[in-house]
C-alpha positions in Angstrom: 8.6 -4.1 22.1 5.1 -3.4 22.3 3.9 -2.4 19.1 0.4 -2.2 17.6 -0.6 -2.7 13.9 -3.4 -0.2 13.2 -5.3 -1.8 9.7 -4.3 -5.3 11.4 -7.0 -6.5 9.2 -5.7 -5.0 5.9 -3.1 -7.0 3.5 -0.7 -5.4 4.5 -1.1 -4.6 7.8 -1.9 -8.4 8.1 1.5 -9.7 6.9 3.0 -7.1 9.0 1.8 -8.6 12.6 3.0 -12.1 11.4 6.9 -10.1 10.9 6.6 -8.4 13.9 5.7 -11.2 15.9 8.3 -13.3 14.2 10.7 -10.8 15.4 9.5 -11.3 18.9 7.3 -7.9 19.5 4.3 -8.5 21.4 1.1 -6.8 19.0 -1.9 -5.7 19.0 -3.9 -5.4 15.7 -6.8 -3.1 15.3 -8.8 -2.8 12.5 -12.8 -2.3 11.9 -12.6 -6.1 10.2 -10.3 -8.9 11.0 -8.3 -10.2 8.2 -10.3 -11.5 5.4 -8.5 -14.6 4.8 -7.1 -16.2 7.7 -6.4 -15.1 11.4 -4.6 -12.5 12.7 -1.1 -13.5 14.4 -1.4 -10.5 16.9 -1.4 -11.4 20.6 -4.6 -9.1 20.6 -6.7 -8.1 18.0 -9.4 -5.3 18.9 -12.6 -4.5 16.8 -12.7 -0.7 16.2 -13.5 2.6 14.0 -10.5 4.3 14.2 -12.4 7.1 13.2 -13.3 7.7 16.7 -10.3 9.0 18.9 -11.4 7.2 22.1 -10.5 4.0 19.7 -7.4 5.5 18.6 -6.3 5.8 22.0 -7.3 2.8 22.8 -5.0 1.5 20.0 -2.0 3.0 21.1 -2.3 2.6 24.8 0.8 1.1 26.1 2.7 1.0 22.9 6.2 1.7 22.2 5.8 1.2 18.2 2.8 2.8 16.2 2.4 1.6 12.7 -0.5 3.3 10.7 -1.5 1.8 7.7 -5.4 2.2 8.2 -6.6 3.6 5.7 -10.2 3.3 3.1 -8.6 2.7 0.0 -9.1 0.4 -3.0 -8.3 0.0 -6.4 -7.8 3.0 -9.0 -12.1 2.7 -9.5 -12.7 2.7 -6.1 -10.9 5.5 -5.1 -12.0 7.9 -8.2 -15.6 7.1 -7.5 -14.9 8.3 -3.5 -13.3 11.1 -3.3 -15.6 13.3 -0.4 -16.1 10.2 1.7 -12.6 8.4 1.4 -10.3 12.0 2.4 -13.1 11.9 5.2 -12.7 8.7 6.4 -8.9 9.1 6.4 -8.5 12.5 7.4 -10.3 11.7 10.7 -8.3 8.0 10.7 -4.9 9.5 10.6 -5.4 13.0 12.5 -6.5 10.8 15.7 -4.0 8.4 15.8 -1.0 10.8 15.6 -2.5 12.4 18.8 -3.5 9.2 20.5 0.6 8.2 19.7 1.6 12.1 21.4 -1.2 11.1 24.2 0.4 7.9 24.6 3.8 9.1 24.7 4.4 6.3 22.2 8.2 5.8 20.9 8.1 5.4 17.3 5.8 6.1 14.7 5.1 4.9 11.3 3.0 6.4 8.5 2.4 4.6 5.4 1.9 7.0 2.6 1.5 6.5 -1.1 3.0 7.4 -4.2 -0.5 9.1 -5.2 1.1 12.0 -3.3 3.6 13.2 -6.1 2.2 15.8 -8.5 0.4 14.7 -11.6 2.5 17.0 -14.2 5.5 14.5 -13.7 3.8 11.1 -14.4 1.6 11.9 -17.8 4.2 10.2 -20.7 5.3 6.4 -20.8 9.1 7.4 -20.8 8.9 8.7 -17.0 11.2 10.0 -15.0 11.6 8.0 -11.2 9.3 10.1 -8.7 12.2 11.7 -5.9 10.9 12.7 -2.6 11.6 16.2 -3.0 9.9 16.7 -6.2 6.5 15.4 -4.2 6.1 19.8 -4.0 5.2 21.9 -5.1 1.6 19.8 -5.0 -0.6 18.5 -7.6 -1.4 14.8 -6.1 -4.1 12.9 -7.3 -7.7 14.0 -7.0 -8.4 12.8 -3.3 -6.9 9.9 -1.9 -3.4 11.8 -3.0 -4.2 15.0 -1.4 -5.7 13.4 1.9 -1.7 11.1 1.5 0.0 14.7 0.8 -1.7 16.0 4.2 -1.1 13.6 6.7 2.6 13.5 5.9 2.6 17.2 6.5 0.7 16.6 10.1 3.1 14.2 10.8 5.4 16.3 9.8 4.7 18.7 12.4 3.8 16.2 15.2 7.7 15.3 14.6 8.7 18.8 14.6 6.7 20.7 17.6 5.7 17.2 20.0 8.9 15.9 19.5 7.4 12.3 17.8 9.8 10.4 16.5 8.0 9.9 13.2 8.8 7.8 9.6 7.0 8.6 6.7 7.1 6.1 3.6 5.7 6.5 0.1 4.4 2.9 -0.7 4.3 1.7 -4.3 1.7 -0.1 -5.7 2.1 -3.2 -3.2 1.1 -6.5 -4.4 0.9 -10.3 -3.5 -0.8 -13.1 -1.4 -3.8 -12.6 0.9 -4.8 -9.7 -1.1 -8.4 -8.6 -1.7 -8.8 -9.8 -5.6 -12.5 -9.1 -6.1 -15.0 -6.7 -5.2 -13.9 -3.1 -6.6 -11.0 -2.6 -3.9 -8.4 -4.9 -5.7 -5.3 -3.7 -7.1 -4.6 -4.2 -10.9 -1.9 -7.3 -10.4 -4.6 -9.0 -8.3 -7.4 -8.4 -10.9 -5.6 -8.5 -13.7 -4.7 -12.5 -11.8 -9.0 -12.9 -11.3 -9.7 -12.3 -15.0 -6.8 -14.2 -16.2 -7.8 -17.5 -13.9 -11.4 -16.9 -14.3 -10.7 -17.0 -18.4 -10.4 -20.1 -20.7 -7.2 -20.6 -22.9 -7.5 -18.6 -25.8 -10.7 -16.5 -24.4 -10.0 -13.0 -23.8 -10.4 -10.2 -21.1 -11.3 -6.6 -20.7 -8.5 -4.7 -19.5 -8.7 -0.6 -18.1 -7.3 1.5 -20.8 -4.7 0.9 -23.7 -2.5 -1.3 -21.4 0.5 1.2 -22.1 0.6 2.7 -18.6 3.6 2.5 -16.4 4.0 1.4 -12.7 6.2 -0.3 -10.7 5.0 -2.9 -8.3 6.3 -3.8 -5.2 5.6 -7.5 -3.6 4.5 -8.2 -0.3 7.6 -9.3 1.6 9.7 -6.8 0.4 7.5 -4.3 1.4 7.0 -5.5 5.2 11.4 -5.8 4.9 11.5 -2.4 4.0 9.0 -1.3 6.5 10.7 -3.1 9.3 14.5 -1.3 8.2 12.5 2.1 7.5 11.3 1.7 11.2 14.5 1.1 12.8 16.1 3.7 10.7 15.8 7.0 12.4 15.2 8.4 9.3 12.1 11.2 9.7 11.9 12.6 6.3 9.9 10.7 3.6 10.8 8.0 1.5 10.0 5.7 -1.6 9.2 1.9 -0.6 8.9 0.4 -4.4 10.5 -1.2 -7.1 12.6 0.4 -9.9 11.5 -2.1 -12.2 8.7 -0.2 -14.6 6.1 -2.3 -16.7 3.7 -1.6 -18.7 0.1 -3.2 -17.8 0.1 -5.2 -21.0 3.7 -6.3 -19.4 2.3 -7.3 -16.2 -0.7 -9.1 -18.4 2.2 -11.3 -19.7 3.3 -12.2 -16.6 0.3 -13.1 -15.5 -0.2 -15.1 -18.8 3.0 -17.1 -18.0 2.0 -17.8 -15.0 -1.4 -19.3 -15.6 -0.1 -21.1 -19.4 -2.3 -19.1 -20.8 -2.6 -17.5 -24.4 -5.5 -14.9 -24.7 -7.0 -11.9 -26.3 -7.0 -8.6 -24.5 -10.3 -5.8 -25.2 -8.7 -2.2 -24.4 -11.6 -0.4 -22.7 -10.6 3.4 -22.8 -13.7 4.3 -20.8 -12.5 3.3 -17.5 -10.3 5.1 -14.5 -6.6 4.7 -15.3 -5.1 6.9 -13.3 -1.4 9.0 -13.7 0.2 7.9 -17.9 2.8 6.9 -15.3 4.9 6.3 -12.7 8.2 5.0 -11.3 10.2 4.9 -7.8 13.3 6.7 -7.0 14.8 4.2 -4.3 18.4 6.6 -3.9 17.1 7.9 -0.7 15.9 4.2 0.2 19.5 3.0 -0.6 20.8 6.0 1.5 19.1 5.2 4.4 18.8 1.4 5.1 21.6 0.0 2.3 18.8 -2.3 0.9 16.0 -2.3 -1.9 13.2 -4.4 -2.9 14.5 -7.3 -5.1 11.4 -9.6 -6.5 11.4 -9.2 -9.8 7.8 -9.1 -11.0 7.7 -12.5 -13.0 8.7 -14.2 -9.7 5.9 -12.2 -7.3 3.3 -12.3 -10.0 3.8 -16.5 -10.0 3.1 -16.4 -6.0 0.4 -14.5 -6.4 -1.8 -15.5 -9.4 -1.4 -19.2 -7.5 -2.8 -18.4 -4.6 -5.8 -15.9 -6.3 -6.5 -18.7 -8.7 -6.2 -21.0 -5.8 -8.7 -19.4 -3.7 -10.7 -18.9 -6.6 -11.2 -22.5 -7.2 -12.5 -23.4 -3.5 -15.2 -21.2 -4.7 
């Protein structure tokens, strides 16, 4: 198969290639920055805004699989401080690849979404109910980035529909793990709550965004390029849930991260700072449905792979 990778340079986008070429597909990467921390596996990697649609089709040119996980995203911060620009970005990102795929008369194609797409009114207590995929309308996403999600899996939606594209659409949740950004404002909460912890001396303490009673589940790297891989070879064209079932609180995941390092410290509750949906869990029946097969890291075991390698890179600073 050839299949390209668009956001080859992203996490995980990146760990995606290195599957796919395990699996023997021949891949091209694309992304407006190669991977951040080592290089790409793809058998070419191209250099471009996929902003523009002459790159767009230069992505999919020749390509029997499309995988679309470029996207401007970050952390909870970034993406409540960039609303106008980030929906912009990936309006334009998304809109121009599903018509370079039709162009291209590519085979498959692959959306990632995100769970920011299901309505705030179900995830505001700490006793939440798992997010289904019909329950995703009627909509009330989260400001931006959600609504932008919501809308490209309605255009690809009708791509499927009226150009006959044989499109999968999946809901990631919260994905987490090695080769991760860590720093910088686009990190994910396991990967800085892993920076402050290593960057902290036993017994110290460390700021943490809001009361540390918020819910997620968090789903590790390879589990999430398995369940992209099965999604894709599915058939299935309606959306789906990619995440754990196994809901923590943040002050739970600050444990884990805390037995991972050996460390005991003190934790200051800022309640000034982006937090996000009260909470928020995955609904993996249709998941189970579909492909017979869930994500399975527990979070004690990801969290160790990961704080080892942040605090890892950390020290070769």
């Amino acid at each position: 198969m050839n299949t390209v990778v668009a956001g080859a340079g992203g996490f995980i986008g990146h760990h995606l290639v290195k599957r796919l070429k395990a699996g023997g597909h021949w891949v091209r990467g694309v992304d407006i920055k190669p991977p951040e921390f080592e290089d790409s596996a793809a058998d070419e990697f191209v250099i471009a805004d996929l902003r523009n649609f002459e790159s767009c089709l230069q992505a999919a040119d020749g390509m029997d699989d499309v995988y679309q996980l470029a996207a401007d995203m970050g952390g909870i911060g970034y993406i409540t401080a960039n609303h106008a620009f980030l929906t912009r970005n990936n309006t334009l990102i998304n809109s121009h690849m599903l018509e370079a795929a039709r162009v291209s008369r590519a085979k498959r194609y692959l959306y990632t979404s995100s769970a920011c797409v299901y309505p705030s009114f179900l995830q505001t207590a700490e006793d939440v109910t798992s997010l289904r995929e019909d329950e995703a309308i009627p909509a009330d996403p989260e400001k931006g980035y959600g609504w932008e999600k919501l809308f490209a899996e309605q255009l690809t939606s009708y791509y499927h529909e009226e150009c006959g594209l044989d499109a999968r659409i999946v809901r990631l949740h919260n994905v987490y793990g090695p080769l991760g950004t860590y720093d910088g404002g686009k990190e994910k909460a396991p990967a800085a709550v892993c920076r402050k912890v290593a960057l902290a001396e036993d017994g110290g303490g460390i700021d943490i965004w809001g009361d540390g009673e918020q819910t997620r589940s968090f789903c590790y790297i390879d589990d999430c390029i398995e369940g992209l891989r099965r999604i894709m070879e599915s058939g299935y064209t309606k959306p789906v849930n990619l995440g754990t079932e196994e809901l923590i609180t943040i002050n739970q995941l600050l444990d884990a991260v805390c037995a991972a390092a050996g460390k005991h410290l003190t934790r200051n509750y800022d309640l000034t700072k982006p937090q996000g949906v009260r909470g928020r869990n995955s609904d993996n029946t249709v998941l189970n449905e579909i492909i017979g097969w869930q994500p399975k890291t527990a979070i004690g075991d990801g969290i160790k792979h990961t704080y080892r390698w942040i605090a890892g890179e950390l020290a070769k600073r």
